[in-house]
Backbone atoms as SQL, in Angstrom:
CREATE TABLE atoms (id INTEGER PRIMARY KEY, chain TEXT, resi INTEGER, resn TEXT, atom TEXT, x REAL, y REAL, z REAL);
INSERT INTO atoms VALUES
  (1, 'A', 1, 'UNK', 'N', 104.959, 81.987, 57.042),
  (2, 'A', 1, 'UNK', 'CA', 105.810, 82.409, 58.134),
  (3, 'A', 1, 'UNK', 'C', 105.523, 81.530, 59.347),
  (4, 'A', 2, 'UNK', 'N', 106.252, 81.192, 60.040),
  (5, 'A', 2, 'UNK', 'CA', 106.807, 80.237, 61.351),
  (6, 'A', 2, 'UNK', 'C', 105.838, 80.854, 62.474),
  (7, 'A', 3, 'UNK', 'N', 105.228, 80.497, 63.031),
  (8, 'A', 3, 'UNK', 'CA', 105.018, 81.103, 64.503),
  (9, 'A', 3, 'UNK', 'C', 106.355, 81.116, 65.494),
  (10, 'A', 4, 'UNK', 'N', 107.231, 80.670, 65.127),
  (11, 'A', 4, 'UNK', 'CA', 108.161, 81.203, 66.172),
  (12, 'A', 4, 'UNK', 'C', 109.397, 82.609, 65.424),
  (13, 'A', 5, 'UNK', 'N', 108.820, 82.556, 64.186),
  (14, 'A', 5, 'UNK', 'CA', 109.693, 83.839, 63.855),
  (15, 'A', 5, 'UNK', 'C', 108.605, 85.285, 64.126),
  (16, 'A', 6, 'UNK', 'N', 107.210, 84.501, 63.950),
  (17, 'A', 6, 'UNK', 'CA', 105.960, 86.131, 64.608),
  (18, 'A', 6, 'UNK', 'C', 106.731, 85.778, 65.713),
  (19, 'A', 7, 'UNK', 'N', 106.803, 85.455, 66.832),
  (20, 'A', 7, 'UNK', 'CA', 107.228, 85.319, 68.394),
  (21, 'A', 7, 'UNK', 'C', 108.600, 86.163, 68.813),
  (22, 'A', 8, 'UNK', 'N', 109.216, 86.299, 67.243),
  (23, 'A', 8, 'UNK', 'CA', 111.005, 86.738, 67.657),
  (24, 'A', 8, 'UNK', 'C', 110.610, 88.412, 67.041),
  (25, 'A', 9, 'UNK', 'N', 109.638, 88.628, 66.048),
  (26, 'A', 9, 'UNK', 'CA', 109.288, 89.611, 65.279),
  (27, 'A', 9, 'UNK', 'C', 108.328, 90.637, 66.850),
  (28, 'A', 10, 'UNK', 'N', 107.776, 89.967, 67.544),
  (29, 'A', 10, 'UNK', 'CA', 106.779, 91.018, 68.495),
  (30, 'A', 10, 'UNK', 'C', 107.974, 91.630, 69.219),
  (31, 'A', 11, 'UNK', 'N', 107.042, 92.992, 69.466),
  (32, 'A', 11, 'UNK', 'CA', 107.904, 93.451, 70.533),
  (33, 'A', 11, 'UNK', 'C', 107.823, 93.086, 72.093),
  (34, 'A', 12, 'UNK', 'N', 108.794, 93.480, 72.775),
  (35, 'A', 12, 'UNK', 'CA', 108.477, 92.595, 74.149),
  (36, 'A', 12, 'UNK', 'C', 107.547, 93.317, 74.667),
  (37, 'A', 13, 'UNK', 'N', 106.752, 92.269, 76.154),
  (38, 'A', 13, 'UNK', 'CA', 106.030, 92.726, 76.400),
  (39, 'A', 13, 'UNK', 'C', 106.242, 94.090, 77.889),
  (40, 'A', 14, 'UNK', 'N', 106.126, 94.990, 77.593),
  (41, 'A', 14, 'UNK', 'CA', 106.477, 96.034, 78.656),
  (42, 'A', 14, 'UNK', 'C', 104.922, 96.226, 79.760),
  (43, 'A', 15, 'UNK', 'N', 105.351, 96.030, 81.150),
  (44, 'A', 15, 'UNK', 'CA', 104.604, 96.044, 82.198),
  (45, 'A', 15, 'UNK', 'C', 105.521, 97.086, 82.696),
  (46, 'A', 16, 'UNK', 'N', 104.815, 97.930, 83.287),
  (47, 'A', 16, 'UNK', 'CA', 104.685, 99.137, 84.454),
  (48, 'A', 16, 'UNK', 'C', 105.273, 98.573, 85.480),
  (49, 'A', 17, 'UNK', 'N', 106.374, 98.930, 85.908),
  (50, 'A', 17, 'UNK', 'CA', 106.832, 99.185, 87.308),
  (51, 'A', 17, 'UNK', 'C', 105.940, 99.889, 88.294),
  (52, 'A', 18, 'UNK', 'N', 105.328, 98.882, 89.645),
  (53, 'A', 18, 'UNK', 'CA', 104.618, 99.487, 90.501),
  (54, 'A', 18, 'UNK', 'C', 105.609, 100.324, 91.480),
  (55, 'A', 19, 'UNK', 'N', 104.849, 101.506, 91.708),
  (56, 'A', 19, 'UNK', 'CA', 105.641, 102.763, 92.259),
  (57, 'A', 19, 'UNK', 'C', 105.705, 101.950, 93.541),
  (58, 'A', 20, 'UNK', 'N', 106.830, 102.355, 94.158),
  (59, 'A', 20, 'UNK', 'CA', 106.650, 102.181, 95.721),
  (60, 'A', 20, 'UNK', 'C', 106.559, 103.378, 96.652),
  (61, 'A', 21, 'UNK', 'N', 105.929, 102.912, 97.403),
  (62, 'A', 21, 'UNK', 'CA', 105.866, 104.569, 98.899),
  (63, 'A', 21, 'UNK', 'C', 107.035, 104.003, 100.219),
  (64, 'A', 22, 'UNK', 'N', 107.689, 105.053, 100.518),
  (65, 'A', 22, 'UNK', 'CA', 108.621, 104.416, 101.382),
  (66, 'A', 22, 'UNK', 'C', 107.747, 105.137, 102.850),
  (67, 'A', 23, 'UNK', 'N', 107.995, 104.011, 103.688),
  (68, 'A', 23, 'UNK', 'CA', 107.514, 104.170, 105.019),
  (69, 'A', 23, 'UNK', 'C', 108.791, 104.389, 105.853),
  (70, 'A', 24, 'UNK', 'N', 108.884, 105.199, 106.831),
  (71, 'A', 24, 'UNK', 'CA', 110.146, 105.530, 107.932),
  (72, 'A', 24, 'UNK', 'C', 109.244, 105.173, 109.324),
  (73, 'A', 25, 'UNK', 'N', 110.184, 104.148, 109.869),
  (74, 'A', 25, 'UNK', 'CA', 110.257, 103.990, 111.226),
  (75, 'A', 25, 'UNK', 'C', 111.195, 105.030, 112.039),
  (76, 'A', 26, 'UNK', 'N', 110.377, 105.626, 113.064),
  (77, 'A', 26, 'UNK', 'CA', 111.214, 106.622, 113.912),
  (78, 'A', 26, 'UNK', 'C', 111.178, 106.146, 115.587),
  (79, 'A', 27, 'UNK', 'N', 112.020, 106.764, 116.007),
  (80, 'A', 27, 'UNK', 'CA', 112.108, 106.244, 117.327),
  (81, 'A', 27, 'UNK', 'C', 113.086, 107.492, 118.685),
  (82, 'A', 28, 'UNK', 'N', 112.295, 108.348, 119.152),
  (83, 'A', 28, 'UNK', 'CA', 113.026, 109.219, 119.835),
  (84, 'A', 28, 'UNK', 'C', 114.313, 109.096, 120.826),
  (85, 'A', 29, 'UNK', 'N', 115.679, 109.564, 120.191),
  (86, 'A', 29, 'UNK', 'CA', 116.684, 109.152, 121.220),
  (87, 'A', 29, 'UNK', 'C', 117.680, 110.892, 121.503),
  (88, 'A', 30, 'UNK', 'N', 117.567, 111.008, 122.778),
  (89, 'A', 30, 'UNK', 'CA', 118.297, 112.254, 123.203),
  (90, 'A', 30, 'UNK', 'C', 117.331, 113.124, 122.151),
  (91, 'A', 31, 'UNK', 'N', 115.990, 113.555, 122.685),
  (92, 'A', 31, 'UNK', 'CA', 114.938, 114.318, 121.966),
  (93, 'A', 31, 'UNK', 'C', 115.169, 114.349, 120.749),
  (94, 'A', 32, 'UNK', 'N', 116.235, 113.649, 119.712),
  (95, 'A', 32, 'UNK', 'CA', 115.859, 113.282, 118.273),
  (96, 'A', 32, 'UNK', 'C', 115.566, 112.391, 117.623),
  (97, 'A', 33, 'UNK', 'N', 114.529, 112.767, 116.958),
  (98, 'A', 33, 'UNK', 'CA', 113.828, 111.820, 115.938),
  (99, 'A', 33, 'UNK', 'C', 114.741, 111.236, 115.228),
  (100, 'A', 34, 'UNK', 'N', 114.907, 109.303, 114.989),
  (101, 'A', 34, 'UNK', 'CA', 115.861, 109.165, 114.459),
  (102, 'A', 34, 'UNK', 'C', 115.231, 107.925, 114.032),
  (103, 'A', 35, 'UNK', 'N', 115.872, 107.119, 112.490),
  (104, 'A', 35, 'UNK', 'CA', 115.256, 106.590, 111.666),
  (105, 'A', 35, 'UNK', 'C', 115.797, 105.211, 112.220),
  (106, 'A', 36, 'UNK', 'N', 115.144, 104.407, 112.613),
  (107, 'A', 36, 'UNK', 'CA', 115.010, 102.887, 112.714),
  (108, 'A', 36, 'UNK', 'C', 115.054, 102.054, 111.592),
  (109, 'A', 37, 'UNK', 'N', 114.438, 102.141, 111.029),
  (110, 'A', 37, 'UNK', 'CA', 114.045, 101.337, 109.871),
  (111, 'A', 37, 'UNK', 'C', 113.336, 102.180, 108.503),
  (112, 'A', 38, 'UNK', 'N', 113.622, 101.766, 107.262),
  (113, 'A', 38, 'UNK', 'CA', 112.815, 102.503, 106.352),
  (114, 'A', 38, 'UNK', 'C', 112.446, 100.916, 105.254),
  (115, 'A', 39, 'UNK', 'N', 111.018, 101.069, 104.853),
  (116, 'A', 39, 'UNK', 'CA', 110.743, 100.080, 103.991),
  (117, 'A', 39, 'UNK', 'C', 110.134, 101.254, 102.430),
  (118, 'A', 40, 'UNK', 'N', 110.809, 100.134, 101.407),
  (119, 'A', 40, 'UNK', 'CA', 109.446, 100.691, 100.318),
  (120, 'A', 40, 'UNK', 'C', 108.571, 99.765, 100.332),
  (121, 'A', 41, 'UNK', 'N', 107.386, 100.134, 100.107),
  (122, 'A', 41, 'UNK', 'CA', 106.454, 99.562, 100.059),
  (123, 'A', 41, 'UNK', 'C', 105.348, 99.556, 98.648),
  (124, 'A', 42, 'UNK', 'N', 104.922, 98.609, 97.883),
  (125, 'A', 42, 'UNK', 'CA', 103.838, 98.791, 97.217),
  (126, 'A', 42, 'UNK', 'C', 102.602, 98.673, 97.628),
  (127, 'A', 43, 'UNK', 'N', 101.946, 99.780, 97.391),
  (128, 'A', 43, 'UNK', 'CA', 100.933, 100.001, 97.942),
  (129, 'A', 43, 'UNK', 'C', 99.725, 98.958, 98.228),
  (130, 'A', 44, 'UNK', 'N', 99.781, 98.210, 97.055),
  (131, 'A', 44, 'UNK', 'CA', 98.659, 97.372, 97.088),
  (132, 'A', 44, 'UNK', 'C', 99.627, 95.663, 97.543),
  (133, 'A', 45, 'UNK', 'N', 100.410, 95.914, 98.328),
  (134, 'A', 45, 'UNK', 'CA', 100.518, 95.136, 99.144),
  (135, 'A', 45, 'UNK', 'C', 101.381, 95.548, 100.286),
  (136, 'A', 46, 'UNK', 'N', 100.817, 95.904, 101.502),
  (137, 'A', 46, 'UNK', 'CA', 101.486, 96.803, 102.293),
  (138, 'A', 46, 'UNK', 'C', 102.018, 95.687, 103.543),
  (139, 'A', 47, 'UNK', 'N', 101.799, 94.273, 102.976),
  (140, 'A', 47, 'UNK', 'CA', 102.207, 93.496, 104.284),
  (141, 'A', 47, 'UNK', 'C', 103.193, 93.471, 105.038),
  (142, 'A', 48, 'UNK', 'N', 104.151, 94.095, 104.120),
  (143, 'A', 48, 'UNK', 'CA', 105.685, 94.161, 104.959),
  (144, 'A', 48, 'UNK', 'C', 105.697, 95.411, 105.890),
  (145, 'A', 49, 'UNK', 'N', 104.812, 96.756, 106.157),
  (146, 'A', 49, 'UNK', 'CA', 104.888, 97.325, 106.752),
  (147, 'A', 49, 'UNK', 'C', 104.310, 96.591, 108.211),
  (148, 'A', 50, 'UNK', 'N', 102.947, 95.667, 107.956),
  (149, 'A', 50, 'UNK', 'CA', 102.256, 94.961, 109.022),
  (150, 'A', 50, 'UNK', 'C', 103.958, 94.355, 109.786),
  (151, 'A', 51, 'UNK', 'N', 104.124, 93.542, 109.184),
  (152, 'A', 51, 'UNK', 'CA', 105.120, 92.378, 109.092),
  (153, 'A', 51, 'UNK', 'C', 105.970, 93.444, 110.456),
  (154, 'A', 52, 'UNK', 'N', 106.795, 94.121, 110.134),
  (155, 'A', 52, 'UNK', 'CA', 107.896, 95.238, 110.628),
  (156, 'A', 52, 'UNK', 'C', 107.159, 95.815, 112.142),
  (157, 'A', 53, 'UNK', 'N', 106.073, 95.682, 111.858),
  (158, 'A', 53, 'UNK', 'CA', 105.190, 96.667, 112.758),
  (159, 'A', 53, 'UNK', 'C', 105.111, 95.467, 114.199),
  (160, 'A', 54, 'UNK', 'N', 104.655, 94.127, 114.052),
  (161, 'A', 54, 'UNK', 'CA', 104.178, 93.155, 114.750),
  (162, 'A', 54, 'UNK', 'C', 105.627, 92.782, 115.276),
  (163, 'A', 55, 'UNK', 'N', 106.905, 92.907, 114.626),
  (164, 'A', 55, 'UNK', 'CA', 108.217, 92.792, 115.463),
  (165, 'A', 55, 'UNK', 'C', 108.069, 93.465, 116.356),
  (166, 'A', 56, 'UNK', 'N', 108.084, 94.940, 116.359),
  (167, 'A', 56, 'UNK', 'CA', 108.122, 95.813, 116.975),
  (168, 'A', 56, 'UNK', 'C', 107.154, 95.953, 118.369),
  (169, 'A', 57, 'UNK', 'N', 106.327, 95.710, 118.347),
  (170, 'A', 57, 'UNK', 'CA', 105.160, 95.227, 118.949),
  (171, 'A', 57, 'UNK', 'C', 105.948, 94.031, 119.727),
  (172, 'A', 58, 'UNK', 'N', 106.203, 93.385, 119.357),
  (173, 'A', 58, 'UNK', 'CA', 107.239, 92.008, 120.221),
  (174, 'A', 58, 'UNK', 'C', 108.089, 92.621, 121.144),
  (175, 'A', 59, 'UNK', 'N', 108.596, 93.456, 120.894),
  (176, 'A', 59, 'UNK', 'CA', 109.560, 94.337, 121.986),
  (177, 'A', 59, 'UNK', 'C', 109.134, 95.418, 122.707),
  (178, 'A', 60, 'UNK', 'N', 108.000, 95.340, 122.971),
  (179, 'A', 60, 'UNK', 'CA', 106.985, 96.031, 123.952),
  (180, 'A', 60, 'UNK', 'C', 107.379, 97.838, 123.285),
  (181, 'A', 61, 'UNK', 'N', 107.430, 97.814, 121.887),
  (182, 'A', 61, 'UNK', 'CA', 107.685, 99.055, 121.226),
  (183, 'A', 61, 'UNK', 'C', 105.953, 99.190, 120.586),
  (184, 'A', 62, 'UNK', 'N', 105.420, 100.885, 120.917),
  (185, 'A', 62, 'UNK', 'CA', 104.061, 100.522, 120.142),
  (186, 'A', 62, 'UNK', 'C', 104.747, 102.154, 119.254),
  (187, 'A', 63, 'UNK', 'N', 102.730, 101.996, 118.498),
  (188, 'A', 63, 'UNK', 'CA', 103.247, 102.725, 117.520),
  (189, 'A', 63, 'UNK', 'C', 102.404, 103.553, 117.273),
  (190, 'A', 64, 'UNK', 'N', 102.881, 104.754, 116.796),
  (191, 'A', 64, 'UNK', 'CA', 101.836, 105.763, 116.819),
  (192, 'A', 64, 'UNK', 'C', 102.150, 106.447, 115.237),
  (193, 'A', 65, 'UNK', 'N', 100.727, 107.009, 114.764),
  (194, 'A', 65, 'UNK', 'CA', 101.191, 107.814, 113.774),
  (195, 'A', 65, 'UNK', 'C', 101.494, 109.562, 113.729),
  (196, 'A', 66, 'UNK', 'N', 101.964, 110.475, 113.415),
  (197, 'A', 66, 'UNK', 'CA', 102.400, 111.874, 113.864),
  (198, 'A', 66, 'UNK', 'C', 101.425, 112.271, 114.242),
  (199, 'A', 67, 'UNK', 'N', 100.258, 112.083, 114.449),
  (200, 'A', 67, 'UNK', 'CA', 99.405, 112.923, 115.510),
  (201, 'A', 67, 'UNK', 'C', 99.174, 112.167, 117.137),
  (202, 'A', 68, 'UNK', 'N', 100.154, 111.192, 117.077),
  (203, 'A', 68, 'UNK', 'CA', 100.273, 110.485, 118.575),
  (204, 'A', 68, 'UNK', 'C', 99.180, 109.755, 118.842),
  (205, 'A', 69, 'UNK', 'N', 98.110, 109.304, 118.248),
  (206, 'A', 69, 'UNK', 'CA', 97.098, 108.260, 117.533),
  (207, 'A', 69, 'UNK', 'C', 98.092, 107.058, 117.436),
  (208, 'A', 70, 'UNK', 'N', 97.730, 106.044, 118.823),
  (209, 'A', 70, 'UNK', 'CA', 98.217, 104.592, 118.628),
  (210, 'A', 70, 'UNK', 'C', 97.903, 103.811, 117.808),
  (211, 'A', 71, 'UNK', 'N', 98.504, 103.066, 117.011),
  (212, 'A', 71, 'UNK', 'CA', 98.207, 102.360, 115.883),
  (213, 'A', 71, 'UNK', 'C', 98.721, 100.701, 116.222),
  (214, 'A', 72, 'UNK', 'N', 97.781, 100.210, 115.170),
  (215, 'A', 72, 'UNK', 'CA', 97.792, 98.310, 115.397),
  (216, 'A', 72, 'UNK', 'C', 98.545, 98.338, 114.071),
  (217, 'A', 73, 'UNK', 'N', 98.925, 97.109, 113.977),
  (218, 'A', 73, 'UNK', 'CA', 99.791, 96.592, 112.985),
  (219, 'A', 73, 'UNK', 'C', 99.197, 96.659, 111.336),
  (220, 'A', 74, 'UNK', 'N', 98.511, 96.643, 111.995),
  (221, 'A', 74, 'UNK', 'CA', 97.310, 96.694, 110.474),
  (222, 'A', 74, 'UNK', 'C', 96.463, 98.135, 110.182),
  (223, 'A', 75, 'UNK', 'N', 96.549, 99.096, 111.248),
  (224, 'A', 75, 'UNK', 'CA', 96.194, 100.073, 110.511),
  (225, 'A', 75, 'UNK', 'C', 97.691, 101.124, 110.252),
  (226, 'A', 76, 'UNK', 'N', 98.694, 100.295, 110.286),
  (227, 'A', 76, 'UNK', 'CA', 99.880, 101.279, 110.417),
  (228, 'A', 76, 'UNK', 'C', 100.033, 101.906, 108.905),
  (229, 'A', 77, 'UNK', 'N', 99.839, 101.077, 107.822),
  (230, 'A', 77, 'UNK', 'CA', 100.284, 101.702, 106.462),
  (231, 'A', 77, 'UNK', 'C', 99.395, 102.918, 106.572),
  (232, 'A', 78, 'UNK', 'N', 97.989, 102.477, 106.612),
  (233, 'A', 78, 'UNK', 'CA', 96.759, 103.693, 106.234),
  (234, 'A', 78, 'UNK', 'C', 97.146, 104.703, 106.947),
  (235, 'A', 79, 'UNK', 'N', 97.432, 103.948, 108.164),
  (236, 'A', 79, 'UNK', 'CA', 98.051, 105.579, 109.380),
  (237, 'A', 79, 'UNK', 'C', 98.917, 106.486, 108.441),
  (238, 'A', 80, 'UNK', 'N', 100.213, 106.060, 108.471),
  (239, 'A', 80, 'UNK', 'CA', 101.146, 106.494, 107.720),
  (240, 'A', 80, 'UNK', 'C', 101.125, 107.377, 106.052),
  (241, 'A', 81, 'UNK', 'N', 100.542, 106.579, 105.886),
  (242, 'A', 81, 'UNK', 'CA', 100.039, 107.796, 104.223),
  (243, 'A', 81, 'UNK', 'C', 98.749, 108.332, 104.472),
  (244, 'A', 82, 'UNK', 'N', 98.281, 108.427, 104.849),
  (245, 'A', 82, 'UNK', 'CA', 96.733, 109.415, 105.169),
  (246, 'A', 82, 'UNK', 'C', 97.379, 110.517, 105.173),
  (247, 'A', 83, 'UNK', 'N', 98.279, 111.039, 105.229),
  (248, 'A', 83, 'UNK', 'CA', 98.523, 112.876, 105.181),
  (249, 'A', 83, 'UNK', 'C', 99.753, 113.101, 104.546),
  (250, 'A', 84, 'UNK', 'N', 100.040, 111.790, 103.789),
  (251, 'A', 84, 'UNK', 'CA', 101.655, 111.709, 103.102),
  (252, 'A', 84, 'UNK', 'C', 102.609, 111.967, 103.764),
  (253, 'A', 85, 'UNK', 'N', 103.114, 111.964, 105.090),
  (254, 'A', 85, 'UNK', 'CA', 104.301, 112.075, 105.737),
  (255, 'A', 85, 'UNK', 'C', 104.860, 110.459, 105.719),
  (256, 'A', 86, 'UNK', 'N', 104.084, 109.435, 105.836),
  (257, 'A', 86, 'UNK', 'CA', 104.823, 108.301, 105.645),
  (258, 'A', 86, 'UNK', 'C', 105.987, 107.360, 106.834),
  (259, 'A', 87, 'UNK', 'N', 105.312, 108.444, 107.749),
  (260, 'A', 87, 'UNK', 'CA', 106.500, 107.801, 108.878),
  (261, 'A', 87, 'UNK', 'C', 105.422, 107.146, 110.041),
  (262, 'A', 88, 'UNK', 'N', 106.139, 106.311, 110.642),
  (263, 'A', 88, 'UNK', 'CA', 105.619, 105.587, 111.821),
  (264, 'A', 88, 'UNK', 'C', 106.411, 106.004, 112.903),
  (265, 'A', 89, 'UNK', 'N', 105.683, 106.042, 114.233),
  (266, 'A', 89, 'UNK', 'CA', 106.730, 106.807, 115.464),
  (267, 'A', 89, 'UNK', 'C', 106.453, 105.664, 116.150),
  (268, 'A', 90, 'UNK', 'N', 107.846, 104.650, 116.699),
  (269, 'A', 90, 'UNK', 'CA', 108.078, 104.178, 117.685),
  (270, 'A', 90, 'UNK', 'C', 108.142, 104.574, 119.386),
  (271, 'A', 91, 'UNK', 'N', 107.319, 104.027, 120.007),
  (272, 'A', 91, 'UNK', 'CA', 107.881, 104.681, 121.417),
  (273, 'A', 91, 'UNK', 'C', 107.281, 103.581, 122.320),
  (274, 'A', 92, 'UNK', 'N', 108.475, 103.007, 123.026),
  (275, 'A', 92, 'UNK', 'CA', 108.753, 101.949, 124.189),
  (276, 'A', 92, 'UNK', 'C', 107.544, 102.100, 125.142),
  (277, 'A', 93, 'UNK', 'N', 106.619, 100.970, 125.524),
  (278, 'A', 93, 'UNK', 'CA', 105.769, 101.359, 126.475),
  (279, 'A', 93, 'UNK', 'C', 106.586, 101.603, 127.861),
  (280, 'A', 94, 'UNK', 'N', 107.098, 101.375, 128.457),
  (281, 'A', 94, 'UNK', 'CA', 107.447, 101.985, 129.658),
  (282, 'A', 94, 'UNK', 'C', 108.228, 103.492, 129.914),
  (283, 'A', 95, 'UNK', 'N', 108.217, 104.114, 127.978),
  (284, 'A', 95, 'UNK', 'CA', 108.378, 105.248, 127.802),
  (285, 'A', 95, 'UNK', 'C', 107.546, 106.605, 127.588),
  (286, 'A', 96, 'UNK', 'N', 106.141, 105.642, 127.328),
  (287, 'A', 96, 'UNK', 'CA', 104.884, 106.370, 126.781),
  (288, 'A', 96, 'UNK', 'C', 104.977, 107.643, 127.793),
  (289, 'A', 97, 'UNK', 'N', 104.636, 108.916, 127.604),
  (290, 'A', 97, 'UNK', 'CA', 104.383, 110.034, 128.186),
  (291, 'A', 97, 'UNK', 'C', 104.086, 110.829, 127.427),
  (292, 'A', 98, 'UNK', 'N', 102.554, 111.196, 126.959),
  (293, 'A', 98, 'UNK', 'CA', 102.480, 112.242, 126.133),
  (294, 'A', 98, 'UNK', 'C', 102.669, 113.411, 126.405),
  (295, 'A', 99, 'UNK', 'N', 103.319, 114.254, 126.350),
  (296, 'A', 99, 'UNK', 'CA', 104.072, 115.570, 126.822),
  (297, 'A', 99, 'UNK', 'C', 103.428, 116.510, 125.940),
  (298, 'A', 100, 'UNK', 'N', 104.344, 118.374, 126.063),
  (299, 'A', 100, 'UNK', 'CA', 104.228, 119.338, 125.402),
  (300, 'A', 100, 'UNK', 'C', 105.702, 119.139, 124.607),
  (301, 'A', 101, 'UNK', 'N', 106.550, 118.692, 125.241),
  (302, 'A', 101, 'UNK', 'CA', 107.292, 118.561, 124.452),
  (303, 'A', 101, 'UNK', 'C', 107.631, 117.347, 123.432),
  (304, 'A', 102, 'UNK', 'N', 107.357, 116.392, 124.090),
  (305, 'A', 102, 'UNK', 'CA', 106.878, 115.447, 122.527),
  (306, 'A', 102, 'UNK', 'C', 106.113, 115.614, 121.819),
  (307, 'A', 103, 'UNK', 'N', 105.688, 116.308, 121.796),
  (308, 'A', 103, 'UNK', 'CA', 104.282, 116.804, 120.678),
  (309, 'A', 103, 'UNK', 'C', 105.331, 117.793, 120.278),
  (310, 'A', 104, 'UNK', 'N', 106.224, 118.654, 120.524),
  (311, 'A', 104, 'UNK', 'CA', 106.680, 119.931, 119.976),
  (312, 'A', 104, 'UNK', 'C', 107.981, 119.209, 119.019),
  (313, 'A', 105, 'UNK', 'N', 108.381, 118.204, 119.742),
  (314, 'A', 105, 'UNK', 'CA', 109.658, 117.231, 118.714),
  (315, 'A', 105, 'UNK', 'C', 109.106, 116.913, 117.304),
  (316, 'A', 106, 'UNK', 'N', 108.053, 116.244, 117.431),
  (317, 'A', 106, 'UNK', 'CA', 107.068, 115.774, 116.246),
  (318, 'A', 106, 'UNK', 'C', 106.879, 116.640, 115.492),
  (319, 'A', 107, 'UNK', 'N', 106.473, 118.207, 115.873),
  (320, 'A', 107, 'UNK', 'CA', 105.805, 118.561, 114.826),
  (321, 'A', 107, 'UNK', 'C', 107.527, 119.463, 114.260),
  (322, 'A', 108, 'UNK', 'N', 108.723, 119.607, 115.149),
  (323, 'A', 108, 'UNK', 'CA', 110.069, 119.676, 114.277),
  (324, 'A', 108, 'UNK', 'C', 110.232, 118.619, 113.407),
  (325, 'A', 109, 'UNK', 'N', 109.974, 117.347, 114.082),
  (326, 'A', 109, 'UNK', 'CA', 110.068, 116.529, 112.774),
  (327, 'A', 109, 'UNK', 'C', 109.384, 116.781, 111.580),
  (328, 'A', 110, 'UNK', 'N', 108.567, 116.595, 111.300),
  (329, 'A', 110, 'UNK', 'CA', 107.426, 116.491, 110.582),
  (330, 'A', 110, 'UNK', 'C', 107.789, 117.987, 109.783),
  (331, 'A', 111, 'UNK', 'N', 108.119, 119.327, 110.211),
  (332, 'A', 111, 'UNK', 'CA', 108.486, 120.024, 109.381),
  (333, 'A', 111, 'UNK', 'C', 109.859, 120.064, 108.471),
  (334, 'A', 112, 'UNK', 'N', 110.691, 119.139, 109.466),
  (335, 'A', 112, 'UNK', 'CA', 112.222, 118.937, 108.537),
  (336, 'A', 112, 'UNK', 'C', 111.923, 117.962, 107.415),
  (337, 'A', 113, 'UNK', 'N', 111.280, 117.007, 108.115),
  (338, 'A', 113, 'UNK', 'CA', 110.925, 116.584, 106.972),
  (339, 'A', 113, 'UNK', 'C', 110.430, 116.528, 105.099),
  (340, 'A', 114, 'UNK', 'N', 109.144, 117.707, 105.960),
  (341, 'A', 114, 'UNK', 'CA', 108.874, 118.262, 104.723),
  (342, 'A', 114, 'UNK', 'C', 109.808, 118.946, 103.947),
  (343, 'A', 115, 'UNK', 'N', 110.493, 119.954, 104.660),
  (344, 'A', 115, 'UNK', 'CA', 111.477, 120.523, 103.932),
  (345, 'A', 115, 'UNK', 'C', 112.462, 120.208, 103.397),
  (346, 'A', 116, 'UNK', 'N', 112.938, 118.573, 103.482),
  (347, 'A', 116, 'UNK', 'CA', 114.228, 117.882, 102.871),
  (348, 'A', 116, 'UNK', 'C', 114.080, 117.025, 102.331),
  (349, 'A', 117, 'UNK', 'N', 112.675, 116.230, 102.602),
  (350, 'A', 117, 'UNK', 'CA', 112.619, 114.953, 102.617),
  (351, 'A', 117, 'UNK', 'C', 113.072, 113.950, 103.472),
  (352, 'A', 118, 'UNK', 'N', 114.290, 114.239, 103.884),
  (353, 'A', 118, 'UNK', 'CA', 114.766, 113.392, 104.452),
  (354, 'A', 118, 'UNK', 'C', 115.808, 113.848, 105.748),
  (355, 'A', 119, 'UNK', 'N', 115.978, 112.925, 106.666),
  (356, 'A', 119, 'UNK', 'CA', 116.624, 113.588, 108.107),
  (357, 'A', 119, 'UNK', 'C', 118.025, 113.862, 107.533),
  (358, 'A', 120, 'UNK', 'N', 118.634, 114.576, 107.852),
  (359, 'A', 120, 'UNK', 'CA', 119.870, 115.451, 107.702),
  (360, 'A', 120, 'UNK', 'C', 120.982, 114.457, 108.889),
  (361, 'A', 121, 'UNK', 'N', 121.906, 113.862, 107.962),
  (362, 'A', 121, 'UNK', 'CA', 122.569, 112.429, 109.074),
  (363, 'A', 121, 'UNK', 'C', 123.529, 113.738, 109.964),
  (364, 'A', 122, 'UNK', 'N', 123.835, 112.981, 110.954),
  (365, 'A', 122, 'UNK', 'CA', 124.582, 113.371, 112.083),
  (366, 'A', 122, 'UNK', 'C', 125.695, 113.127, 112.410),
  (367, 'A', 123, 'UNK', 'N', 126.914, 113.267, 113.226),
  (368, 'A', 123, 'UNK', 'CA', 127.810, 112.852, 113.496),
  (369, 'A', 123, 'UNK', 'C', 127.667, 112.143, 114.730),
  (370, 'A', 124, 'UNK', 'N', 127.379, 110.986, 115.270),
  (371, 'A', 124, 'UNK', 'CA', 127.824, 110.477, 116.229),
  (372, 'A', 124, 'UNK', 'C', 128.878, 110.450, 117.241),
  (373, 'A', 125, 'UNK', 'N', 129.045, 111.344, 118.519),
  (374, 'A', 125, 'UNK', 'CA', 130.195, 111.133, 119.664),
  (375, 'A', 125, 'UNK', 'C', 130.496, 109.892, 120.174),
  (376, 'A', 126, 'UNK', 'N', 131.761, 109.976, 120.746),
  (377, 'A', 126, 'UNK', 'CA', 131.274, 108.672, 121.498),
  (378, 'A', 126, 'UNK', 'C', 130.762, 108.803, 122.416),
  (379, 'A', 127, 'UNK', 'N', 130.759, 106.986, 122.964),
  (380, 'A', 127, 'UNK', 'CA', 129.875, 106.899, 124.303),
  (381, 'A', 127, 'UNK', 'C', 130.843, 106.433, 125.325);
């Protein structure tokens, strides 16, 4: 027998699809949490969240993870899945104000979240 008919005879070779974790960029507008950006990400290479993060950072946007804990570009993935919510919170430095009520938006977010997965889209008025 041929080595190229063993070659047509194997079965192919099947590799595992690496799972991805999706990360949500948020960014507060008219007190709602609203999605900027969403990446998937594989875990064991999370550079594109860095990558996304250091734009953002360019536009004097920093970043915090849901417990309002400022985050660098590089600890943003770990931020972000350490408690599986997966989201990053944008907020403009000349917007920074840690409040009672930004803390009370967050933790509405963070419970709709859980409960849907995902933000519930809106209708847009005009402007």
């Amino acid at each position: 027998m041929s080595a190229c008919l063993l070659l047509q005879k194997s079965p192919p070779l099947v590799r595992p699809k690496p799972y991805a974790i999706r990360i949500t960029y948020k960014f507060l507008e008219r007190n709602i949490w609203r999605t900027s950006h969403s990446l998937d990400v594989d875990p064991s290479d999370p550079s594109e969240v860095e990558r996304v993060a250091v734009k953002y950072m360019r536009k004097r946007i920093r970043l915090f993870d849901t417990e309002l804990n400022i985050l660098t570009p590089q600890d943003c993935f770990a931020a972000a899945t350490a408690k599986g919510k997966n989201i990053i919170l944008l907020i403009p430095e000349s917007a920074i104000d840690i409040t009672g009520e930004l803390e009370a938006s967050i933790s509405e977010l963070i419970s709709k979240e859980g409960s849907t997965g995902q933000e519930s889209p809106k209708k847009r008025g005009r402007r």
